[in-house]
N, C-alpha and C positions, 0 to 999 in steps of 0.2 A: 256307549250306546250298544245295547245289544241287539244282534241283528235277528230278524224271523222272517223264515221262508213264504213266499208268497206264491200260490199258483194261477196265474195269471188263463186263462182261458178267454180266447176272441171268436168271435164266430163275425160272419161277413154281410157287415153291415154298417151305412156311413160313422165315422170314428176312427175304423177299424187301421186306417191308413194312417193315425197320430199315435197310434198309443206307444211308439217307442219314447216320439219326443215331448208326448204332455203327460204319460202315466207312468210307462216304465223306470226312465232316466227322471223322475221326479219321486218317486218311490225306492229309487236306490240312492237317490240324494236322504230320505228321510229314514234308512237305517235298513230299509228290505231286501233281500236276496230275492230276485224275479225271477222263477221257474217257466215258461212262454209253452201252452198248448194251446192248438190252434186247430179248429173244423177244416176239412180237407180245403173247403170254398176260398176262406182266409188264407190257408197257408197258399194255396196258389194267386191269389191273390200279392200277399206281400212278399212272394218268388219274383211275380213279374215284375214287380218296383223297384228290387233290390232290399227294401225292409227288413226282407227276414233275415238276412246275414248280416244289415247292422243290428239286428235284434240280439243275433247270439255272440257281436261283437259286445255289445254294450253290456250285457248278462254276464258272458263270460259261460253260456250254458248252449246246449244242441234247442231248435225249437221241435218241440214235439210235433207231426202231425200223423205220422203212420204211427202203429202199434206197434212195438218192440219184439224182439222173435222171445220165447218163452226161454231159452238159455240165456237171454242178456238182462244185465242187470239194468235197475232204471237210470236215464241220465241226471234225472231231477233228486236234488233232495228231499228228505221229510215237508213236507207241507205242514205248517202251522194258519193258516187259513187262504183260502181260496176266492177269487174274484173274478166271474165270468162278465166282463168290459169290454166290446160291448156285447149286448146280446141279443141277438138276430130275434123273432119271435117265433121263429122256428128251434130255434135252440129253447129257448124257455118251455114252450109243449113240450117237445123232446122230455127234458129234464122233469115237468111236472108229470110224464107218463113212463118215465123210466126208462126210455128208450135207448141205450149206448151202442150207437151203432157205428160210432167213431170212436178214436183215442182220445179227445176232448170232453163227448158225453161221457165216454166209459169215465173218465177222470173224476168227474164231478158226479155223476149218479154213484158211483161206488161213496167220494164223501159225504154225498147227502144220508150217507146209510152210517157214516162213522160217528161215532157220539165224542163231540168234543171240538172236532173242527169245524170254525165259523165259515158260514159260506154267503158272498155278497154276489147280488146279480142287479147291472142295471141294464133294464130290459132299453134297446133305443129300438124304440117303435112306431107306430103312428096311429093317428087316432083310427083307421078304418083295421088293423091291427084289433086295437083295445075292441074294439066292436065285434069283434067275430066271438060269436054264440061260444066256446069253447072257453075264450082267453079268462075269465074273469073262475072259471072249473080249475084251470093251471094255474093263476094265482094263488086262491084260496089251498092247493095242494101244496104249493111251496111254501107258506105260509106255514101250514100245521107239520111241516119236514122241518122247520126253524130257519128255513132261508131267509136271511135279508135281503128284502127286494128296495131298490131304491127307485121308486116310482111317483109318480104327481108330478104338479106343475114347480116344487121347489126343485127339483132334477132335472125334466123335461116334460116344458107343458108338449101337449098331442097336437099333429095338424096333419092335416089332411095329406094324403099321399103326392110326394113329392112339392110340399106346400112350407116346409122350411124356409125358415128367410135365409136366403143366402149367408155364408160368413157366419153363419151359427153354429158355435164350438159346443161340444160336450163339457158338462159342468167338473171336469176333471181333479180341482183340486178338492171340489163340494166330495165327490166320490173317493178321493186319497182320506181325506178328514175322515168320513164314515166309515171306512175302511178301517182305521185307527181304532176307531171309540170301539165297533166291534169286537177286534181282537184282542181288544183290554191291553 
């Protein structure tokens, strides 16, 4: 099996507290080197938990959240496609406006500009989210940039803010699969 890099980007938002043990460590079961950048919100986030040091146990990688000083070399290797899981809907504006205002965005607005590396994003949002006059401008943007966006109700139908049924997991392996077909 040959293996291919993946660059993993979280941004902080529910999910965000599984993805070592329903994305990461399931994605390095299926052949992937996971590269871990994370929005400053996240990485303190899975500071507080302990997370992120099983994260760069499990990787065997640093998780990225600050930007690297210009003399250092990157920790992560080449990226062969990219997967921002989950993704805030702050991050996806962000990203459909360009904006790198973190080592996370920077990460992934720079790939969205590379021709060749696939890039998946599943927005976990809510339906009062999808409603805000802007969101449906920021899709149709990543959309014509070739983002794969994994959205609808075969992903995650919409509900009302804070209107989850409890015990509602992210469709994780639905997302490892798609994650596959894309990068061929």
């Amino acid at each position: 099996m040959t293996t291919h890099a993946l660059g993993l980007i979280g941004s902080a938002t529910d999910g965000l507290e599984n993805i070592r043990t329903s994305l990461i460590e399931p994605a390095i079961a299926r052949g992937w080197r996971v590269a871990v950048t994370l929005t400053p919100t996240a990485g303190t986030w899975l500071e507080d938990t302990g997370e992120l040091a099983r994260i760069e146990d499990a990787t065997g990688l640093p998780c990225r959240v600050a930007p690297r000083m210009p003399r250092e070399t990157s920790p992560h290797p080449p990226i062969d496609c990219f997967l921002v899981c989950p993704a805030s809907a702050n991050t996806v504006a962000k990203l459909a406006l360009g904006l790198a205002d973190n080592q996370a965005l920077t990460t992934v607005c720079e790939a969205i500009g590379t021709q060749g590396v696939p890039i998946v994003v599943f927005p976990r949002i809510n339906a009062a989210h999808a409603r805000q006059p802007a969101w449906d401008a920021h899709i149709s943007a990543l959309e014509r940039a070739g983002v794969h966006l994994l959205t609808g109700d075969e992903y995650w139908p919409l509900h009302e803010p804070r209107g989850a049924p409890a015990g509602k997991d992210l469709p994780w392996t639905r997302i490892l699969d798609t994650l596959e077909e894309v990068s061929g």
